[in-house]
Each structure stands twice: as structure tokens, then as C-alpha cells.
C-alpha positions as CSV (number, residue, x, y, z in Angstrom):
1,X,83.8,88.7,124.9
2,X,83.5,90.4,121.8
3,X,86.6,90.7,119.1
4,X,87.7,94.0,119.2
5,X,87.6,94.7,115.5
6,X,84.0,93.7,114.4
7,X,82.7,93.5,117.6
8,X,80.8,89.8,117.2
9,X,80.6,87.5,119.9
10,X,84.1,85.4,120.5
11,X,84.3,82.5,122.8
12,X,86.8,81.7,124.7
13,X,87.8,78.2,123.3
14,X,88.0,79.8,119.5
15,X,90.9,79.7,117.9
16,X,91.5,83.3,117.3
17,X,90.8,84.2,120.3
18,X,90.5,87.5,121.3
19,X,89.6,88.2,117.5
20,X,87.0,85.8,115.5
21,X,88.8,84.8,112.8
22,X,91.9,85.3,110.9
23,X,90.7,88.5,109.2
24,X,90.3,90.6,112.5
25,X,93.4,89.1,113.8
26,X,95.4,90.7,110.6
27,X,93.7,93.9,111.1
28,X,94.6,94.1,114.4
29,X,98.2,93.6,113.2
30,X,98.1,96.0,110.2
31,X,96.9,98.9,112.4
32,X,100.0,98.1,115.0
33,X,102.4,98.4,112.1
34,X,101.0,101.5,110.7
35,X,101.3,102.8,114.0
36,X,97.7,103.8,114.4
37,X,97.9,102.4,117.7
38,X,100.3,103.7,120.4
39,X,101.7,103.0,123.7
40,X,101.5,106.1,125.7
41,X,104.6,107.5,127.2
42,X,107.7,109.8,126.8
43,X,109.2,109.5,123.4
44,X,112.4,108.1,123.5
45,X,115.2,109.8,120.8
46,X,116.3,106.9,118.4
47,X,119.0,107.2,116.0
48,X,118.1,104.7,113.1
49,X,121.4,104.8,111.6
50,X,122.6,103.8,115.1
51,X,124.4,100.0,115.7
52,X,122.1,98.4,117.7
53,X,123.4,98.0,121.3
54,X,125.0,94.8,122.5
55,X,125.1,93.6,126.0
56,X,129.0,93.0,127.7
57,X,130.1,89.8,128.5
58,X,130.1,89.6,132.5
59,X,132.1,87.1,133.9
60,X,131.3,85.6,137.2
């Protein structure tokens, strides 16, 4: 397999696996925060000022 950053040869028993090393691995992370990779799919409307959502209590 090869890490999908830098595109050298990863093995399966490294430690970073699927990336090969620590560098790659951040990479990866830093483009999922700046959003430069997606999830395709309808875009949901979200109100940030919004209260987050809290499940009810169900009792049995």
C-alpha cells in the first residue's frame, strides 16, 4: 500500500499505518480541517448559534 500523501511504500505492521510517518498523518488531518476534503451529499442547514440538541430521557 502506499500512504496517500507522499505516495511511498507503507507496510502494513507500521505504525502510521495508512500514512508513513507522523508528517503525512498531520497532513491528512490539516486538509480535513480546512475542509479541502468533503463527504459528498446534500447539505444539511445548520444554525451555529443553535443549542446543540439533547436526547429525552425515555423511561422503560
Amino acid at each position: 500500500m502506499k500512504c496517500p500523501i507522499c505516495k511511498k511504500e507503507v507496510r502494513p505492521t507500521d505504525p502510521f499505518m495508512p500514512f508513513c510517518g507522523e508528517r503525512c498523518k498531520l497532513l491528512d488531518l490539516g486538509n480535513w480541517a480546512s475542509e479541502k476534503y468533503v463527504i459528498p451529499g446534500p447539505r444539511a442547514d445548520v444554525d451555529p448559534d443553535a443549542a446543540p440538541r439533547q436526547e429525552r430521557d425515555v423511561e422503560d
